[in-house]
C-alpha positions as CSV (number, residue, x, y, z in Angstrom):
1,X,0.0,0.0,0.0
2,X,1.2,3.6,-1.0
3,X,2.6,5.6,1.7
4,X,0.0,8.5,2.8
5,X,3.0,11.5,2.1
6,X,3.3,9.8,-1.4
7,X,-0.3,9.9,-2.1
8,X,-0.3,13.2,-0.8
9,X,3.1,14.1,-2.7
10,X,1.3,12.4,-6.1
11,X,-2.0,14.3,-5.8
12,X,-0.4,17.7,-5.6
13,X,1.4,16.7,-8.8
14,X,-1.3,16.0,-10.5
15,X,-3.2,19.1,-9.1
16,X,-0.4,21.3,-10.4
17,X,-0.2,19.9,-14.4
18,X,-4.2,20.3,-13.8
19,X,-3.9,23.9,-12.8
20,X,-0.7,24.4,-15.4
21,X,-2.6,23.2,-18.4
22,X,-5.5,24.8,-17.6
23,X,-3.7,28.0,-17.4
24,X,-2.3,27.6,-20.8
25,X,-5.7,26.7,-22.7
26,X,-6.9,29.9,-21.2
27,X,-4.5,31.6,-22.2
28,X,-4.3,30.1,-25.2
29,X,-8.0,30.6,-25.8
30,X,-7.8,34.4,-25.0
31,X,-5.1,34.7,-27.7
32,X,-7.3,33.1,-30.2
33,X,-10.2,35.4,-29.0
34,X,-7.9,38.5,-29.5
35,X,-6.8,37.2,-32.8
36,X,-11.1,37.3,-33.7
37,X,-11.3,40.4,-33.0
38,X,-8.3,41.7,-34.7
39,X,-9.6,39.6,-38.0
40,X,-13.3,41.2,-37.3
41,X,-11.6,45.1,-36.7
42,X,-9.6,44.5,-39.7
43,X,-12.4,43.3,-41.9
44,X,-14.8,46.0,-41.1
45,X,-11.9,48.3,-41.4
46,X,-11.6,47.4,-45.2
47,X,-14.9,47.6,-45.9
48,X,-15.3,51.0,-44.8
49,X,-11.6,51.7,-47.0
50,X,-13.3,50.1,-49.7
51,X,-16.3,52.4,-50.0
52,X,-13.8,55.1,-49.1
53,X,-12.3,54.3,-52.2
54,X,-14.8,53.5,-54.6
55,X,-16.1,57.2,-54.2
56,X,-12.3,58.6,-54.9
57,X,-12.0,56.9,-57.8
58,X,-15.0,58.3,-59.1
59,X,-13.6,62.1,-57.8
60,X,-10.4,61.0,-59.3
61,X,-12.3,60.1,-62.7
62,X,-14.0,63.1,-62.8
63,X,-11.0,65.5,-62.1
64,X,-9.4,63.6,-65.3
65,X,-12.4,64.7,-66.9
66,X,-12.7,68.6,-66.2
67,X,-8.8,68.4,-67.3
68,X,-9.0,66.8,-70.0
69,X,-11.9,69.0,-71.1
70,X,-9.0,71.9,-71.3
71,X,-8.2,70.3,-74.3
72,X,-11.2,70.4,-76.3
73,X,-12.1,73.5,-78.4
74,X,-15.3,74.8,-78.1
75,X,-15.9,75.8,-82.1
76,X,-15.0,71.9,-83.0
77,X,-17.9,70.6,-81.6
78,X,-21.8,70.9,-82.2
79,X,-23.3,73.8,-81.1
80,X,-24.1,74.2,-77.0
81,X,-22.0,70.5,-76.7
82,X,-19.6,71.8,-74.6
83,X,-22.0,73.3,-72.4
84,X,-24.0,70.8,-72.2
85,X,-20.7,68.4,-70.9
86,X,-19.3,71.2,-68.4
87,X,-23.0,71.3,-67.0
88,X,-23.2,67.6,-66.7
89,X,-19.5,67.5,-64.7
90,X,-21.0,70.6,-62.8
91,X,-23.7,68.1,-61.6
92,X,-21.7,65.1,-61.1
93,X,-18.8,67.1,-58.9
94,X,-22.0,68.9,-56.4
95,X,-23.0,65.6,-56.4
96,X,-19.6,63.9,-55.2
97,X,-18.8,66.7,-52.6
98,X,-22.0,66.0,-50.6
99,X,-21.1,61.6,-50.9
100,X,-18.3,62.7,-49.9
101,X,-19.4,64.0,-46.2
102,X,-20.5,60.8,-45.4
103,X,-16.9,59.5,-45.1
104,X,-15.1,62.7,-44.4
105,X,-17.3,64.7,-42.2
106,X,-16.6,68.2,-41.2
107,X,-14.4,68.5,-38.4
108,X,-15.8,70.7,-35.5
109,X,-14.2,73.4,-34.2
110,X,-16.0,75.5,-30.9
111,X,-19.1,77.4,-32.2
112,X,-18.1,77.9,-36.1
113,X,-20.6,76.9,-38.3
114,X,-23.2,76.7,-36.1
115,X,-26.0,78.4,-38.2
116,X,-25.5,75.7,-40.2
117,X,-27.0,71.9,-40.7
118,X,-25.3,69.6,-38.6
119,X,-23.2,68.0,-41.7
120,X,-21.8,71.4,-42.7
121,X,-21.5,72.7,-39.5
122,X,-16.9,73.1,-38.4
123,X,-14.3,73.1,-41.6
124,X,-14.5,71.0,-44.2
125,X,-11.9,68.1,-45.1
126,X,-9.0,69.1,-47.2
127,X,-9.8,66.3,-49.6
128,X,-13.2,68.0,-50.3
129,X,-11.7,70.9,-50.3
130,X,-9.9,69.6,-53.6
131,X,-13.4,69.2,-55.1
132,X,-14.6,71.7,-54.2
133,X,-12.1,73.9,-55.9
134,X,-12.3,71.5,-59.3
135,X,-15.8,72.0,-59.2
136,X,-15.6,75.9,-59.0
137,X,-12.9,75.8,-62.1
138,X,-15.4,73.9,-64.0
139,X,-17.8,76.2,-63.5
140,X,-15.4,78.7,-65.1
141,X,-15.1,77.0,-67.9
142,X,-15.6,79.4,-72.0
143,X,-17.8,77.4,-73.8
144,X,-16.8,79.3,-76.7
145,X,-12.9,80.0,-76.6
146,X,-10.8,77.5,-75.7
147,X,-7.9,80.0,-74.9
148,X,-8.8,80.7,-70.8
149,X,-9.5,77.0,-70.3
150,X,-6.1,75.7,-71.1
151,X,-4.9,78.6,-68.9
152,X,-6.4,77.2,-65.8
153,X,-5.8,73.6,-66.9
154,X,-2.7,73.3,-63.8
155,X,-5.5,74.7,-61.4
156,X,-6.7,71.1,-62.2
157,X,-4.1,69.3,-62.5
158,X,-2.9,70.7,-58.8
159,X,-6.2,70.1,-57.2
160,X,-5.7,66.3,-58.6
161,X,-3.1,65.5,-57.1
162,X,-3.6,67.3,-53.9
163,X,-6.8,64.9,-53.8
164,X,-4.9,61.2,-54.2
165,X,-2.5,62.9,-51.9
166,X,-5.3,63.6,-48.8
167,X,-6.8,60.2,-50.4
168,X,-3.8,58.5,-49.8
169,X,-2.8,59.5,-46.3
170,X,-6.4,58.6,-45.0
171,X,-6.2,55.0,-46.9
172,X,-2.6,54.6,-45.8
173,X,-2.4,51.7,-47.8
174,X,1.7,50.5,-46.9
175,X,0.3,50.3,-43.3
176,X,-2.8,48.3,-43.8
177,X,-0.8,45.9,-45.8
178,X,1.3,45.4,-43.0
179,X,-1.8,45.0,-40.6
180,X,-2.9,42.6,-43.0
181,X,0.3,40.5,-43.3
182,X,0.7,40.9,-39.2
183,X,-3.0,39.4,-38.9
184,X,-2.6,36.3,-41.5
185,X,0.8,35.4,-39.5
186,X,-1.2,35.4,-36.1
187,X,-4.0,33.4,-37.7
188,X,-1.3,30.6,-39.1
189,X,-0.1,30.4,-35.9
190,X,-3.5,29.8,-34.4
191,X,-4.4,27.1,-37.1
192,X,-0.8,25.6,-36.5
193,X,-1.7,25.1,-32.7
194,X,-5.3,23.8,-33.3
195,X,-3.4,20.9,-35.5
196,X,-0.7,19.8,-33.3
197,X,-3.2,19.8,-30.5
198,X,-5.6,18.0,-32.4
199,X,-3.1,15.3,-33.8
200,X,-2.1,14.2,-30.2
201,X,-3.0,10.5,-28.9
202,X,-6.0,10.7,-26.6
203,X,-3.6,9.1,-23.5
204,X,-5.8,6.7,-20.8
């Protein structure tokens, strides 16, 4: 018969790998939690880019467009047809500004703005600012002399590139890339655990 300080010696053994191992699946299982929500903060994160930058392209497409419009002469083309396609970017810029609040909304500043409606109340974002300013060149566009359009044509051009500039910074695409390659590592590493775990003899 087993001595009663080697039973006693035995069961506190066993109590201790107990208490180890379950210290490490909670552990372990908190990791894998974090690693969720990381995946879940991520994802939502590139949605929200995603929309982000569907809309930019679409500012970016139309910037191309009013500079590109420079370049056409008036007298070449049917009578009122460049009016009719500055009025048609006119519409599509106003249009894009106010998209645009949804994902850059105005940031506050004390009492300024006030007066205003809640979505144009503090400064605007730089980056709509860059609209903005294409859609008042547009606007003075000669639909009869081509002359003062080409003058104005790096008004355009600047506000371009000050736009995928803002654009850029906001997206900061090198950093999410990195998130991204950071996250899939940490999820590897959570499938590679899951396996060995898995794979190991059931012990009697």
């Amino acid at each position: 018969m087993l001595d009663t300080n080697l039973i006693q010696l035995i069961s506190a053994a066993v109590a201790s790998i107990a208490a180890l191992t379950s210290i490490y699946f909670a552990v372990r299982t908190r990791s894998d939690t974090q690693t969720q929500k990381k995946v879940q903060v991520l994802s939502l994160q590139h949605r929200t880019d995603a929309d982000l930058r569907k809309w930019a392209e679409e500012v970016s497409d139309r910037m191309t467009e009013a500079i590109f419009l420079c370049a056409l002469d008036p007298k070449r083309l049917s009578e009122g047809e460049f009016f009719r396609k500055r009025h048609l970017l006119r519409t599509k810029l106003s249009a894009l500004v106010d998209r645009g609040r949804w994902f850059l909304p105005n940031i506050p500043d004390g009492d300024y703005g006030m007066e205003k409606p809640v979505a144009y109340r503090g400064h605007r974002h730089q980056s709509l600012d860059c609209v903005i300013e294409t859609f008042r060149i547009v606007s003075e566009f000669d639909c009869h002399d081509q002359t003062p359009n080409k003058k104005i044509q790096p008004e355009l051009i600047k506000a371009k590139r000050d736009f995928v500039t803002e654009i850029q910074t906001i997206l900061n695409p090198r950093e999410r890339e990195q998130e991204t390659t950071k996250l899939i590592e940490s999820v590897k590493a959570t499938h590679t655990r899951a396996r060995k775990h898995a794979a190991k003899p059931i012990q009697s």
